[in-house]
N, C-alpha and C positions, 0 to 999 in steps of 0.2 A: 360458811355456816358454822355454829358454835360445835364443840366437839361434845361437850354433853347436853343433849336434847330433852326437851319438858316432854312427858310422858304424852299428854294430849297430842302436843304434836308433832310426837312420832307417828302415833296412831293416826293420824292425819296424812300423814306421808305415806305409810304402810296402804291406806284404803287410794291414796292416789295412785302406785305402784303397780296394785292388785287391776284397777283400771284400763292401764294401759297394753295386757295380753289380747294376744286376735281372740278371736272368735274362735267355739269347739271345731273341728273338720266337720263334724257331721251335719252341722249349719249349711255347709256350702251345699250338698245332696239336696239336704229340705229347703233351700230357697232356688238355688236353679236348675236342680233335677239331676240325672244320673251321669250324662253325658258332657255335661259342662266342667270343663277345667279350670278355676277359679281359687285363687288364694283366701286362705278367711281372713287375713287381713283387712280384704275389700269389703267387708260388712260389719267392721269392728266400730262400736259406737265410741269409743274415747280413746281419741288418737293423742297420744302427746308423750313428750321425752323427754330428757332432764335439760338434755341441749335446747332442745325447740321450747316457747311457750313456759312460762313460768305458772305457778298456784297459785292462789292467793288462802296459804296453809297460815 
């Protein structure tokens, strides 16, 4: 990729970046209760990585 990027899209990449963190902890409590040990990972709706899966930015 070029070394200086058009403003749009960075901003384009920046909102894909912000995407791809799990889910808050406190998610995992409110979806399967108190006793359940569960990464928030497992309920993170936009799974992707620079390696895996390309944008179409």
């Amino acid at each position: 990729m070029a070394t200086n990027k058009h403003p749009a899209k960075k901003k384009r990449l920046i909102k894909k970046g912000n995407q791809t963190k799990w889910a808050p902890f406190w998610t995992v409590f409110k979806i399967y209760g108190k006793g359940r040990r569960v990464h928030p990972s497992r309920h993170t709706e936009v799974k992707r990585s620079w390696r895996r899966g390309n944008t179409k930015v």
